[in-house]
ROBAKOL-788734 format. One line per 10 residues: number of its first residue (from 1); their letters; for each residue y, x, z of C-alpha. Coordinates in nm, 3 decimals. Each point is the difference from the previous one (the first is absolute). Layout:
// residues N
NUM) a) Y:X:Z | ...
This chain:
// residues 174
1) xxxxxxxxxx) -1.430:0.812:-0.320 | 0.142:0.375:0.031 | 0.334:-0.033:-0.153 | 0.282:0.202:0.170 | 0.352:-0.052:-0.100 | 0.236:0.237:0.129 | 0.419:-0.029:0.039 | 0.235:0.256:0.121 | -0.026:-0.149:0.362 | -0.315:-0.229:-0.024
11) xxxxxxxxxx) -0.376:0.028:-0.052 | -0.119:-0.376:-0.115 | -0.428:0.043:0.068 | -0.273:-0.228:-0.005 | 0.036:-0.230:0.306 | -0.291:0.054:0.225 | -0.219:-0.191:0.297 | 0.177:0.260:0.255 | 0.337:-0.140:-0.099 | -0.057:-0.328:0.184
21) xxxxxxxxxx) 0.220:0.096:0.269 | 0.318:0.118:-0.170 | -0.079:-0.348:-0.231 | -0.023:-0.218:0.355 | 0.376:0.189:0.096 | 0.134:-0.069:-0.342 | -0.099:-0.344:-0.073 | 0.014:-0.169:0.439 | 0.357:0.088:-0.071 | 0.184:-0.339:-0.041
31) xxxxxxxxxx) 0.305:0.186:-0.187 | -0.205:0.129:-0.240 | -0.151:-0.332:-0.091 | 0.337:-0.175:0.042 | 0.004:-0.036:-0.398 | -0.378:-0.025:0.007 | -0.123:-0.375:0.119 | 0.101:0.124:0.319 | -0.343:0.026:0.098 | -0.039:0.373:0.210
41) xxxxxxxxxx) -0.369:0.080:0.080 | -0.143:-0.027:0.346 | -0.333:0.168:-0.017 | -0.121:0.337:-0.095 | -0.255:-0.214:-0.149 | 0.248:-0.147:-0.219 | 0.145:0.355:-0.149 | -0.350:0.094:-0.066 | -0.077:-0.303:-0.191 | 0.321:0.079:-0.190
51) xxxxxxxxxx) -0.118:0.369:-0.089 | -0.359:-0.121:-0.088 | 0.185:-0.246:-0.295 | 0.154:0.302:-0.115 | -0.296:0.210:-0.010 | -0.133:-0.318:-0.237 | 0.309:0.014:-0.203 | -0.121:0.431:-0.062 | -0.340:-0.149:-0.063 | 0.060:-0.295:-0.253
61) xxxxxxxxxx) 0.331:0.079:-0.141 | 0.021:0.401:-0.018 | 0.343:0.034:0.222 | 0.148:-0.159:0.280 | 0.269:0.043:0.255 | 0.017:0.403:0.127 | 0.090:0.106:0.365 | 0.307:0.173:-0.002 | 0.029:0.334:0.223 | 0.311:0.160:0.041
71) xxxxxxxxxx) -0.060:0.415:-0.080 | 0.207:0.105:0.271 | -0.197:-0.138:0.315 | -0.323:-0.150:-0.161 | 0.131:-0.318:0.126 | -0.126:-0.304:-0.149 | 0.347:-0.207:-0.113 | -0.146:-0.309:-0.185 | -0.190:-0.110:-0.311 | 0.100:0.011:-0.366
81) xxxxxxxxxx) -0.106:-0.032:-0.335 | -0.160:-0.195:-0.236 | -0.236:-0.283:0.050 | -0.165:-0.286:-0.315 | 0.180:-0.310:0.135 | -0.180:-0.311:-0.060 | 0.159:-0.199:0.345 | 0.400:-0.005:-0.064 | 0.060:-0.121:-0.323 | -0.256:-0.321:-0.063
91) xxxxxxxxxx) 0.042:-0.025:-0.350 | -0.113:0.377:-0.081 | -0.122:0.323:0.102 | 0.195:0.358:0.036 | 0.018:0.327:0.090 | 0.234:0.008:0.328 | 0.206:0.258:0.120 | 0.066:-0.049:0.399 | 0.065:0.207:0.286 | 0.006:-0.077:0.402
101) xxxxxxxxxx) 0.124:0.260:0.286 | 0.023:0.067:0.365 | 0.350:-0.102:0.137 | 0.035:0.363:0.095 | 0.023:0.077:-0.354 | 0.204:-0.307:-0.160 | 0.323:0.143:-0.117 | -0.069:0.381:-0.104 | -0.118:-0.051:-0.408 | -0.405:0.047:0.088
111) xxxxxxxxxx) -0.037:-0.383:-0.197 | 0.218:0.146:-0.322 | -0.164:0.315:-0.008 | -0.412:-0.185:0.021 | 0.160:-0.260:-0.241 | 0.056:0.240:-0.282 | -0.296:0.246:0.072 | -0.190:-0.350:0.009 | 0.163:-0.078:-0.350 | -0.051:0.338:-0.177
121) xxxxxxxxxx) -0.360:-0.029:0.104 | -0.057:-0.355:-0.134 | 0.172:0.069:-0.341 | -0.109:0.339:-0.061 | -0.324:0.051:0.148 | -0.149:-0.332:-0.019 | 0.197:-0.120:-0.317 | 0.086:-0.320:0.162 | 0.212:-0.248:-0.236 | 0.212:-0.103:0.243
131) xxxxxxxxxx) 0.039:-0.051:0.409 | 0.184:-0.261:0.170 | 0.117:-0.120:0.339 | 0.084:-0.238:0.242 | 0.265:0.000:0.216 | 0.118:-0.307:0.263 | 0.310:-0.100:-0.130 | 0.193:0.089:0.307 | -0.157:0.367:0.062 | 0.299:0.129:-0.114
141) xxxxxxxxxx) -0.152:0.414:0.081 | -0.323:-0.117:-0.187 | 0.192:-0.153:-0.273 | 0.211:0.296:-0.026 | -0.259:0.273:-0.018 | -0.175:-0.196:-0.343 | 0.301:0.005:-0.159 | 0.077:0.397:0.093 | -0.347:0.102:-0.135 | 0.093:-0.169:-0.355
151) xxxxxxxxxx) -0.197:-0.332:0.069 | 0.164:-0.309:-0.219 | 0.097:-0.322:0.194 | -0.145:-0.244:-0.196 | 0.054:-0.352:0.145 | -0.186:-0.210:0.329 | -0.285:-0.168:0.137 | -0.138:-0.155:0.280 | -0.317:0.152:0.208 | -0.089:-0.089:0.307
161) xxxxxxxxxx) 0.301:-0.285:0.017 | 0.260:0.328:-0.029 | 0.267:0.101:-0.263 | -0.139:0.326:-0.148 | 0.218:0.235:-0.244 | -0.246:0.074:-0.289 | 0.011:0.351:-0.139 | -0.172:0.203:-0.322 | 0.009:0.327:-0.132 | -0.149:0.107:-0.349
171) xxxx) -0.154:0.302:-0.044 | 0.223:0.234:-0.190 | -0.298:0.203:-0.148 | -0.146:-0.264:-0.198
């Protein structure tokens, strides 16, 4: 997969083998996976088994999450993008927009800004029908950054024995 998507502040790339490490600091953080199962990584091993699912998802699916690199110091903030969901909502399949980042960067608009680049590239360059997301009820900053990027709340359901806020957007184009 060679897409490139690229924001005023943000390069979203292909995620890589070599970005195991800055995957291991992201995702052994337990406030980042506070809304997440609450289940940080322990292992390198286990960040590289996470990267090798997403090079699958390039393989099989065409797109998958994109590692998020901040213009400004090359640094790698997080993940974002879209993924083909077939895990969160039993009852169907979707396309999912989702995003995950470093403390270091919570708080400074990088998810907004991947969010909508991630949009714009799923409706306009792969004519998606539509994108939805997931958000634990009580993430209010996840919660908040659907709704700012136009995504619909659009009722509940349960995965994972958790309240989830169910959003969908339409694409406009078609």
């Amino acid at each position: 997969m060679d897409t490139i998507i690229e924001t005023e502040r943000l390069i979203l790339r292909p995620i890589t083998i070599a970005d195991k490490h800055d995957f291991f600091e992201l995702d052994s953080n337990p406030k980042v996976h506070l809304f997440l199962g609450n289940k940080p990584v322990k292992t390198l091993e286990q960040s590289e088994a996470m990267i090798l699912n997403i090079l699958q998802q390039y393989k099989t699916n065409g797109l998958g999450r994109l590692a998020m690199i901040e213009k400004s110091s090359n640094k790698f903030v997080g993940w974002s993008g879209l993924k083909y969901e077939d895990y969160v909502r039993k009852e169907f399949n979707y396309y999912d927009i989702g995003y995950r980042l470093k403390e270091q960067f919570w708080g400074k608009g990088f998810a907004t800004e991947a969010a909508i680049a991630s949009l714009d590239y799923g409706f306009k360059d792969l004519k998606l029908k539509e994108i939805g997301a997931a958000a634990l009820v009580n993430h209010t900053v996840s919660n908040r950054i659907l709704k700012k990027i136009g995504l619909i709340p659009s009722g509940t359901f349960i995965c994972d024995d958790e309240l989830c806020n169910w959003y969908i957007l339409q694409n406009p184009e078609l």
